[in-house]
C-alpha positions in Angstrom: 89.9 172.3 108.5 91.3 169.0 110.2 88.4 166.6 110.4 88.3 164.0 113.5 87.1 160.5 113.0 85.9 158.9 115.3 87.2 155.3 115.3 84.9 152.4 117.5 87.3 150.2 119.1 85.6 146.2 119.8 87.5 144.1 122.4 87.6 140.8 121.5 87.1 138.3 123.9 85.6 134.7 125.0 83.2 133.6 127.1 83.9 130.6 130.0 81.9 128.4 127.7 83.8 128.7 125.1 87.0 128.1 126.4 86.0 125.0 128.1 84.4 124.0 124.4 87.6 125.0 122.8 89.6 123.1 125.5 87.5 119.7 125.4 87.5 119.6 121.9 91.8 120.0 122.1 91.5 117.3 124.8 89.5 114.4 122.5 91.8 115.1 119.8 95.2 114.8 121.6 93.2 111.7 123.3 92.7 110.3 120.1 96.1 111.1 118.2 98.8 110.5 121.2 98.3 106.6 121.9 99.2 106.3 118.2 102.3 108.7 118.1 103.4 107.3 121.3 103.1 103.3 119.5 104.7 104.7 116.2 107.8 106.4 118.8 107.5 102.9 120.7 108.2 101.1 116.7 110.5 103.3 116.0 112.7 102.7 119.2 112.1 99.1 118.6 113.7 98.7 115.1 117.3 100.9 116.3 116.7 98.2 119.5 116.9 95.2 117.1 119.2 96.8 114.6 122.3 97.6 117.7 121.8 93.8 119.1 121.7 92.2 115.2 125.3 94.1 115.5 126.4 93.4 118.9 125.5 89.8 118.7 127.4 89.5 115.1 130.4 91.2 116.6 130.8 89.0 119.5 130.2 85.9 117.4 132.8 87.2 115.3 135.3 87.6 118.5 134.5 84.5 119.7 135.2 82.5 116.6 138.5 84.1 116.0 140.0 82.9 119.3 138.0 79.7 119.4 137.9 78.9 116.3 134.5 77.3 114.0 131.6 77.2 116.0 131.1 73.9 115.2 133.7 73.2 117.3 132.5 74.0 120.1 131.4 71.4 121.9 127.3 72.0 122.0 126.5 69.1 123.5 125.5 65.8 122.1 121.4 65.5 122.2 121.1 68.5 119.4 117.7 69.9 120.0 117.2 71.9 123.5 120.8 70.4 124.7 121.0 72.3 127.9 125.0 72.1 127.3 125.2 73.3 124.4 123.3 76.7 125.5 125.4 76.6 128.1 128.6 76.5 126.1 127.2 79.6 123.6 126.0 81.7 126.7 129.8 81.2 128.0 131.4 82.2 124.4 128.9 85.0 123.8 129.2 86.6 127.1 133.0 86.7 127.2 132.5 89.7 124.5 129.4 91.5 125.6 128.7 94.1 128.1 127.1 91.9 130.5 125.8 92.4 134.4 125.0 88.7 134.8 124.7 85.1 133.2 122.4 82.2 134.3 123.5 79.0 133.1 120.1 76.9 131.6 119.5 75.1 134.9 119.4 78.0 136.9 116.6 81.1 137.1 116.1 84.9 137.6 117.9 86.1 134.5 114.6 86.6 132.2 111.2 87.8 133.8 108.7 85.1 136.0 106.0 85.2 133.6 104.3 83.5 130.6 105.7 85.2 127.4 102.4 85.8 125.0 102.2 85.0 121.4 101.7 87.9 118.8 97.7 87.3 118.7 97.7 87.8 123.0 97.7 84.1 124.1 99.7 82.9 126.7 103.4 81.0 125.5 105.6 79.8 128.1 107.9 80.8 131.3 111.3 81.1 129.7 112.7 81.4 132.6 111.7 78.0 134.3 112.3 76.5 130.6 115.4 74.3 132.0 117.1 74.4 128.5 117.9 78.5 128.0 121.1 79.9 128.8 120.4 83.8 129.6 122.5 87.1 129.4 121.6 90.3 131.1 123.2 92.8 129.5 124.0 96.5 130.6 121.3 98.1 128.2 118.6 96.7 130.0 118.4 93.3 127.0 118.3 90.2 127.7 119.6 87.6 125.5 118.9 83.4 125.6 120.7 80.5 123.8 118.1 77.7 122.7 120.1 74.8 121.1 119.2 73.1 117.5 121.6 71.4 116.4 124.8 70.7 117.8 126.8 69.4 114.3 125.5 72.9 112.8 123.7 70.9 109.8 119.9 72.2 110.1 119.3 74.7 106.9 116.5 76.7 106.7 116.8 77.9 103.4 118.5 77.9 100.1 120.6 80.8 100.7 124.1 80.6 101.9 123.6 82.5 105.4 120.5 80.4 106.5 122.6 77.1 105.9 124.3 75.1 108.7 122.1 76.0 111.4 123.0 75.5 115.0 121.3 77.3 117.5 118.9 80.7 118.2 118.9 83.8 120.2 116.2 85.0 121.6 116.1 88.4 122.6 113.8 90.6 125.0 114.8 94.1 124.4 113.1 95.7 127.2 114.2 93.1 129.8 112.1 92.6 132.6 109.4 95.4 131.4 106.1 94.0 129.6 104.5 93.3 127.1 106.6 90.1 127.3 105.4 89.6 123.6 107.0 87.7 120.7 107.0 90.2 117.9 106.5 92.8 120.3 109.6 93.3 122.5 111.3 89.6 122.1 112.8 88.5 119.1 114.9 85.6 117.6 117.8 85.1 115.5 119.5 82.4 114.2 123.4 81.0 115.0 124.7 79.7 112.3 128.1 78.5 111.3 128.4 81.6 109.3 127.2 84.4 111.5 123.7 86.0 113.4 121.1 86.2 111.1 117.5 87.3 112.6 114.5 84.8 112.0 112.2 85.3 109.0 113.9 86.8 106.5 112.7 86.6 103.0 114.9 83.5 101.6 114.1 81.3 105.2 111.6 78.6 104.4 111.7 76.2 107.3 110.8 77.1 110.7 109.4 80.7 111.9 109.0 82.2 108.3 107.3 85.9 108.4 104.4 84.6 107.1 103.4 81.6 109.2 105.2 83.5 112.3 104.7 87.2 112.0 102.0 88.1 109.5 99.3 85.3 110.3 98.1 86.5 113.8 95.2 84.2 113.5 96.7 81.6 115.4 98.6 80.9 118.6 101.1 78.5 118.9 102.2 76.7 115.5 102.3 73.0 115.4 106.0 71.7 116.0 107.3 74.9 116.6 105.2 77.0 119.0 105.4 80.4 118.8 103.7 82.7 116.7 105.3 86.1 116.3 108.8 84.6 116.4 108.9 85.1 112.7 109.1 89.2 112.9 113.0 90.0 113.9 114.3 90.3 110.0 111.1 92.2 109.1 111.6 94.5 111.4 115.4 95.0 110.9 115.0 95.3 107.5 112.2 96.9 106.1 112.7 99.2 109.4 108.9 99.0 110.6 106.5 97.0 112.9 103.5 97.4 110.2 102.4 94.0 110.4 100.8 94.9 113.8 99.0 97.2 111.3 98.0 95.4 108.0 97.5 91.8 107.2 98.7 91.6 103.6 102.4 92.9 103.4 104.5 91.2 101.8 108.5 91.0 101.3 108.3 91.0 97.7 105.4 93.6 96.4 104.4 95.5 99.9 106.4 96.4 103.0 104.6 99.3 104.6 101.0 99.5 105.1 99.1 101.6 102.5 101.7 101.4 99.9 
């Protein structure tokens, strides 16, 4: 005798409400996680940024010195510190061996955006481009690069350490060009030219000038007596320890902590 069961199907289903509950609770999440994956994506592109110009600037200084010889020899000007001339002469060397769409010698505008570049903590800085003593290069990626004189024997050391001796001048470097935040630490950067190559600002042997922790990790103040910018300190962090944490945490640290949490 073959015996039929019976079997009770149930059809599963959900009510308007509950989609629209399911939905708005997907909605608050994603509106709560994307602004951070979308800053963490925005670091990330940041350090490969800084890490191609670190190169690119190394390999024209490189270029330039083999066909005209020590930098030092160079003719930067005579008055040292913010010599107009001797920007002028580095954003002549420097361009001859980048891919460039335009130069603006230091008395001229329109190479670097008409606005007030902000400190790390949000304050208001300076218009770089109306500065009078920057030599600018726009180059092909969208970057733009400016030559700020120090010294123009190349006898300024900032540190102890071979590579941060015989200073002569800095780079300063907006790696979104004309695009905002307009931000030290943020998307503009500095590096050092020295007699013996590029080497980015506040790197763990530099002690005079924008060190990471008077110039990167202290956001507490603005502009830093006799040298003005805070976050101008951040460009060797960055390159380095391949992060932008200290917009995160306060208390990193080259020596014992380099990523927040750890």
């Amino acid at each position: 005798m073959v015996v039929f069961v019976a079997r009770k199907k149930f059809k599963l289903a959900f009510t308007l409400a509950e989609v629209l509950i399911t939905l708005g609770i997907i909605g608050i999440v994603a509106a709560m996680t994307m602004p951070v994956l979308i800053g963490r994506y925005r670091e990330k592109v940041t350090v490969t940024q800084l890490k191609k110009v670190n190169s690119v600037l190394n390999q024209a200084f490189i270029m330039a010195t083999e066909k005209y010889g020590p930098i030092e020899n160079w003719d930067l000007g005579t008055t040292g510190l913010a010599d107009p001339d001797g920007a002028n002469t580095l954003m002549v060397r420097f361009a001859e061996f980048l891919n460039k769409t335009k130069t603006c010698r230091a008395e001229q505008t329109g190479c670097l955006p008409d606005v007030k570049y902000k400190y790390l903590n949000g304050e208001e800085n300076y218009n770089y481009d109306k500065g009078g003593v920057y030599s600018r290069i726009k180059l092909t990626d969208g970057m733009i690069i400016s030559f700020y004189m120090y010294n123009n024997t190349c006898s300024w050391n900032m540190g102890i350490t071979k590579p941060l001796q015989n200073v002569c001048a800095s780079v300063w470097v907006d790696i979104n060009g004309n695009k905002s935040p307009n931000q030290f630490g943020v998307d503009f950067f500095l590096f050092l030219i020295t007699k013996h190559g590029i080497v980015p600002m506040g790197t763990q042997m530099q002690t005079e000038a924008y060190t990471f922790d008077r110039a990167c990790k202290d956001k507490s103040i603005g502009s830093i007596p006799g040298w003005g910018a805070n976050g101008a300190g951040c460009a060797a962090w960055v390159i380095y320890n391949e992060n932008m944490d200290y917009l995160h945490c306060s208390d990193l640290s080259w020596e014992s902590k380099t990523k927040c949490g750890k």
